[in-house]
MMTF fields as JSON, N, C-alpha, C and O atoms, coordinates in Angstrom:
{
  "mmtfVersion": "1.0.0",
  "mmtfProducer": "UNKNOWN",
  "numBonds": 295,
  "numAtoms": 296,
  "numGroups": 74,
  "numChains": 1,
  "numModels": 1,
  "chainsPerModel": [1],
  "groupsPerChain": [74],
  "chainIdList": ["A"],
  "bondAtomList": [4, 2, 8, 6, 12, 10, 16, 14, 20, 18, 24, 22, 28, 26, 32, 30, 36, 34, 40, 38, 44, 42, 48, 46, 52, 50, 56, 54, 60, 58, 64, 62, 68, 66, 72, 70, 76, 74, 80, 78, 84, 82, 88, 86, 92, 90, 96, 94, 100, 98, 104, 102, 108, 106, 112, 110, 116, 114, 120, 118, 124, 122, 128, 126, 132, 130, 136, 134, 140, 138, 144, 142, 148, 146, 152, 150, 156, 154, 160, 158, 164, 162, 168, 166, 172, 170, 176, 174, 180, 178, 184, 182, 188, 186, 192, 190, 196, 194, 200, 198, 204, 202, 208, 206, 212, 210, 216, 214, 220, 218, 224, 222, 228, 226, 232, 230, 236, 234, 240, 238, 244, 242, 248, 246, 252, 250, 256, 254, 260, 258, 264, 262, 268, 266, 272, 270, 276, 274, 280, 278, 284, 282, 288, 286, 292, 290],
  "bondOrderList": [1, 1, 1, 1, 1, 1, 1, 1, 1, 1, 1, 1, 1, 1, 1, 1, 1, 1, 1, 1, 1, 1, 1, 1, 1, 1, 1, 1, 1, 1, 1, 1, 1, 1, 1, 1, 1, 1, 1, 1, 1, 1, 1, 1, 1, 1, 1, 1, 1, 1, 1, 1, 1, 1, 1, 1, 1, 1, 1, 1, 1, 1, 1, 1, 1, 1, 1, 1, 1, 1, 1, 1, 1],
  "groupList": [{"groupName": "UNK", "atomNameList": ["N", "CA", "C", "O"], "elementList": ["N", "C", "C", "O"], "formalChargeList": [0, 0, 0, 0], "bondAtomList": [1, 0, 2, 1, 3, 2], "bondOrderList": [1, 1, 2], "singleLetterCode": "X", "chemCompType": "L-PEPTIDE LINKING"}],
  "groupTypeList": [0, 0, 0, 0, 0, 0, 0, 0, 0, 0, 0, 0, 0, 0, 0, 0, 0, 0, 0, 0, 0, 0, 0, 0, 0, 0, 0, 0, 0, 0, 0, 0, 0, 0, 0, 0, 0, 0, 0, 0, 0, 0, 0, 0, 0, 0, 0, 0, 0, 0, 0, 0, 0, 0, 0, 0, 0, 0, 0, 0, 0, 0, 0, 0, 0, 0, 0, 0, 0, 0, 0, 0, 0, 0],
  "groupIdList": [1, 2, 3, 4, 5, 6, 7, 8, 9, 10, 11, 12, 13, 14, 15, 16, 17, 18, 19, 20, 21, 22, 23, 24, 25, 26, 27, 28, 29, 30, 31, 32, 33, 34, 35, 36, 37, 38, 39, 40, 41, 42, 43, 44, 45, 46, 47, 48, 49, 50, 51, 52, 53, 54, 55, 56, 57, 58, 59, 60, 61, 62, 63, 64, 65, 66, 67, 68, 69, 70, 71, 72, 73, 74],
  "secStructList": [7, 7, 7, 7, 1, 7, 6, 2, 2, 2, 2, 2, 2, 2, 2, 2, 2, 6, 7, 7, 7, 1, 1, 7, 7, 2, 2, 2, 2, 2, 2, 2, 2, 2, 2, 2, 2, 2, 1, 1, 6, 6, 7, 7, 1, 6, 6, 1, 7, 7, 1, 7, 2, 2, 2, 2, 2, 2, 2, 2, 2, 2, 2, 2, 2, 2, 2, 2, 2, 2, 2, 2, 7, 7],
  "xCoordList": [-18.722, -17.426, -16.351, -16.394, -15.405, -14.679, -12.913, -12.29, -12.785, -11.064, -10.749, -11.115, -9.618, -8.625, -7.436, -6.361, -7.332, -6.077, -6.588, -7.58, -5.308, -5.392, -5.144, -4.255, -6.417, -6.145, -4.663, -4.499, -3.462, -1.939, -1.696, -0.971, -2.387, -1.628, -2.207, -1.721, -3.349, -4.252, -3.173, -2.407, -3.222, -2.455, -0.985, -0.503, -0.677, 0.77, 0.937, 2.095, 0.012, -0.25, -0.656, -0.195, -1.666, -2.352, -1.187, -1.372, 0.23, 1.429, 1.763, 1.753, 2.42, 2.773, 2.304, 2.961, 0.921, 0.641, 0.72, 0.887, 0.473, 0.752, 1.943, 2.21, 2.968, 4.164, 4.946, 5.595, 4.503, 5.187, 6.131, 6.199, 6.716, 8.425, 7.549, 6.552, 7.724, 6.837, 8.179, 9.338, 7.91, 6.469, 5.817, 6.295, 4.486, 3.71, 2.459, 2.133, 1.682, 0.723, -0.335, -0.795, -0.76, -2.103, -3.193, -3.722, -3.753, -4.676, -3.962, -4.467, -2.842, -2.223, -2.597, -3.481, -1.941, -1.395, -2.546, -2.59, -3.642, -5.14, -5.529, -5.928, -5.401, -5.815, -5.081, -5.354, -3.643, -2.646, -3.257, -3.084, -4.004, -4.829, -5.701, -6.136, -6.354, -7.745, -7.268, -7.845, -6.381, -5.838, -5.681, -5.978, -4.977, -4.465, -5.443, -4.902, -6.76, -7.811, -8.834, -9.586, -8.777, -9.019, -9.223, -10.154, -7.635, -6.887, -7.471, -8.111, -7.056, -7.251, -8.823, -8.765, -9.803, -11.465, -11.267, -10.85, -11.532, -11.541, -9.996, -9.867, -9.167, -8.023, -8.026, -9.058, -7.12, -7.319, -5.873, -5.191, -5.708, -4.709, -3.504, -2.318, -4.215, -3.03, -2.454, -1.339, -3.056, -2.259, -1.58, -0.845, -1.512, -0.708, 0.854, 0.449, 1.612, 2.663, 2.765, 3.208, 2.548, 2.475, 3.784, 4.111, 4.453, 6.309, 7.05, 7.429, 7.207, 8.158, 7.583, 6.653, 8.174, 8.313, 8.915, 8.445, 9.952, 10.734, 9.962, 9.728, 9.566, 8.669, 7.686, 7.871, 6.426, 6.127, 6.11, 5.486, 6.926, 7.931, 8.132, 7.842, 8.688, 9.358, 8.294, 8.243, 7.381, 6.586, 5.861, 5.901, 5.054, 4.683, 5.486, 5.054, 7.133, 8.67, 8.03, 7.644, 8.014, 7.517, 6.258, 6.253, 5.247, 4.392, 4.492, 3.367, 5.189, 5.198, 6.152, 5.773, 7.339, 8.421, 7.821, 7.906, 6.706, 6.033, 5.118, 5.391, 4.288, 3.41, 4.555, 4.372, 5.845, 6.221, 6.756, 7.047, 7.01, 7.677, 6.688, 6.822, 5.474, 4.647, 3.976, 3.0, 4.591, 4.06, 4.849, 4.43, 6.152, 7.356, 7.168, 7.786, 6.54, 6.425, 5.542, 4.626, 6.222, 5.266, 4.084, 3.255],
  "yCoordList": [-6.742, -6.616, -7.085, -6.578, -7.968, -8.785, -7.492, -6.764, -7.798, -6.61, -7.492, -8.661, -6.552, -7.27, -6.876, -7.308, -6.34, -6.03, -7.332, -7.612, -7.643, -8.354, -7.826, -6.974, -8.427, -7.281, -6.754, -5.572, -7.861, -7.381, -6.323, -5.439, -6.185, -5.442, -3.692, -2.917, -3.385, -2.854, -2.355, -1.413, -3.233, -3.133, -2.473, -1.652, -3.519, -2.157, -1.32, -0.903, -0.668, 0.667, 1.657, 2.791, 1.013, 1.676, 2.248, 3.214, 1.104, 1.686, 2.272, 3.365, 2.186, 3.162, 5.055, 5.955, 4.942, 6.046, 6.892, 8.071, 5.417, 6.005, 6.145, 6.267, 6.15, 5.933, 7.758, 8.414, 7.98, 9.164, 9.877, 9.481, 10.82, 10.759, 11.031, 11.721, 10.662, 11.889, 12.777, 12.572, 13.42, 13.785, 14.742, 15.539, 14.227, 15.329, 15.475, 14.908, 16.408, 17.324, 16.379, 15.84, 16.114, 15.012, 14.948, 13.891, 16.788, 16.806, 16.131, 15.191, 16.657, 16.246, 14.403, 13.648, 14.212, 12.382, 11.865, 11.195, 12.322, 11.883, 11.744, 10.71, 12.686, 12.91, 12.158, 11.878, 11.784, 10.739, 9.77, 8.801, 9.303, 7.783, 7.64, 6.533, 8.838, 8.535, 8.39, 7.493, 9.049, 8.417, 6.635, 5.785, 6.895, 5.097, 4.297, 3.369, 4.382, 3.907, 3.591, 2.617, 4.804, 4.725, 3.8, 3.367, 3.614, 3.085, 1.09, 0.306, 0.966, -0.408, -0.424, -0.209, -0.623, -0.205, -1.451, -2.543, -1.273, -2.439, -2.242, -2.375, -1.942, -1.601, -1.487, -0.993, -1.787, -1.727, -0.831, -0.764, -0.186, 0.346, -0.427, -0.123, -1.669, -3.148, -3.212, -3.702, -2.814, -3.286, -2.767, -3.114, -1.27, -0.231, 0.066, 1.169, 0.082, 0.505, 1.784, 2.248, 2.702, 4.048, 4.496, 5.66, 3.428, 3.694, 4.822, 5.899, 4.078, 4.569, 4.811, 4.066, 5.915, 5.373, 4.693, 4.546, 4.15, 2.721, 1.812, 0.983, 1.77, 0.336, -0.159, -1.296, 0.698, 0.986, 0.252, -0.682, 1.013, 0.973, -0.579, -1.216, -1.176, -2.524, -3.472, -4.318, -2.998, -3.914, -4.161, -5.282, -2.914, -2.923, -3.725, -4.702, -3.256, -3.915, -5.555, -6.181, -6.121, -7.495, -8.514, -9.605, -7.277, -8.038, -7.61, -7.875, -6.975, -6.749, -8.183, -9.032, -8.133, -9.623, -10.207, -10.909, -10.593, -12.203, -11.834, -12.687, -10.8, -10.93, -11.198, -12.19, -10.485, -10.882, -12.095, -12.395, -13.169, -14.451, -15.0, -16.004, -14.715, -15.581, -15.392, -16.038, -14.553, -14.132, -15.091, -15.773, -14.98, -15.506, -16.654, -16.924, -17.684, -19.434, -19.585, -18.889, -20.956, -21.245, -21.826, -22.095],
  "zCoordList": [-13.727, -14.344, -13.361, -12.24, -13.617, -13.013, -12.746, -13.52, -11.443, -11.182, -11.701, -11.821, -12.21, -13.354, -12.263, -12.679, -11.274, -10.453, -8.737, -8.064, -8.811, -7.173, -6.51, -6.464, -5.189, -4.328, -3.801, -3.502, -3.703, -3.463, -4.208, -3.753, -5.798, -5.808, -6.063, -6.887, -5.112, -4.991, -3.897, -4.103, -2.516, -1.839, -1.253, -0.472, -2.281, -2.897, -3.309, -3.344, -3.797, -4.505, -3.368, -3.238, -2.495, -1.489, -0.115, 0.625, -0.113, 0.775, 0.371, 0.936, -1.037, -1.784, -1.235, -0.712, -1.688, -1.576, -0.016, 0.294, 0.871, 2.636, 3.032, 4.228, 1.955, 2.832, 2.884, 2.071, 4.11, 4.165, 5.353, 6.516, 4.885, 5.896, 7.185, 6.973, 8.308, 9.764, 10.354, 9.993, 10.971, 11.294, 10.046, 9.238, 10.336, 9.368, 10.051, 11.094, 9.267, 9.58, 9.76, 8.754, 10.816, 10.623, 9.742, 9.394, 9.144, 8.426, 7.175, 6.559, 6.89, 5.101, 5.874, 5.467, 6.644, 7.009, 6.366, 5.334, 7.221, 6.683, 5.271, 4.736, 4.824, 3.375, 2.371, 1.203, 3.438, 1.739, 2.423, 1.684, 3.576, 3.815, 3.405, 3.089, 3.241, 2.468, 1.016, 0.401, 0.367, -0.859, -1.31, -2.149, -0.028, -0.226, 0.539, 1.141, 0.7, 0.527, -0.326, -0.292, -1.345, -2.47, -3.508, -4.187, -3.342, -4.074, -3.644, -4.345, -2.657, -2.008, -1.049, 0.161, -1.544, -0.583, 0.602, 0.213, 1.825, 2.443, 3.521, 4.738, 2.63, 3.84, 4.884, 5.336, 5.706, 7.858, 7.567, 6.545, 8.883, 9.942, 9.893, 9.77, 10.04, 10.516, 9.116, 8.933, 8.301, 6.754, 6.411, 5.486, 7.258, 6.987, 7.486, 7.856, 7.674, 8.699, 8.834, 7.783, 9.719, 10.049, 10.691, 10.923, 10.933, 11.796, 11.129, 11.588, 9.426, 9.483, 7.625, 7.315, 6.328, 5.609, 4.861, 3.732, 5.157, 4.867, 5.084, 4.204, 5.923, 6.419, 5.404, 4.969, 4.864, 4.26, 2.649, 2.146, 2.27, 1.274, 1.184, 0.171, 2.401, 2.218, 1.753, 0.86, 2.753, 2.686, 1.339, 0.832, 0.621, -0.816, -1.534, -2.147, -1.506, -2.404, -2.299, -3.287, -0.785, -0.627, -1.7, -2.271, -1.486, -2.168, -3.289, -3.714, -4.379, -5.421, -5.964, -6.771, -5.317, -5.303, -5.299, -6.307, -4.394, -4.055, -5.972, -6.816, -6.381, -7.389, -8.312, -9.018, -8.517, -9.502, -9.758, -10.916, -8.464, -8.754, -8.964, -9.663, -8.574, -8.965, -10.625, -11.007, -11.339, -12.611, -13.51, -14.445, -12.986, -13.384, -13.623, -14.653, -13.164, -12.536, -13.756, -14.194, -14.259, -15.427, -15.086, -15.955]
}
């Protein structure tokens, strides 16, 4: 059975779910990563931004822009 989702936007879903205010509790931290692993199988650290959650955030905002201009394009 063929994903019907790309991985971006697997991706974006997967910041989504990591993006959280710090400091926080490492056990919870963990557990919304293992969420947003879930979500995206295959994910790295590096894909993640752990700074800040703005960062985060932006970055998902990014590739959601890039999926949607590219939906947009005839």
């Amino acid at each position: 059975m063929a994903d019907l989702l790309d991985r971006r936007q697997r991706l974006a879903a997967a910041l989504c779910l990591a993006a959280i205010d710090l400091p926080a509790n490492a056990v919870a931290a963990g557990r919304q990563l293992m969420q947003a692993a879930s979500v995206c199988p295959g994910v790295t650290m590096d894909e993640i931004p752990t700074n800040s959650r703005r960062e985060a955030l932006t970055k998902a905002r990014d590739i959601l822009n890039e999926l949607i201009s590219e939906a947009s394009a005839p």
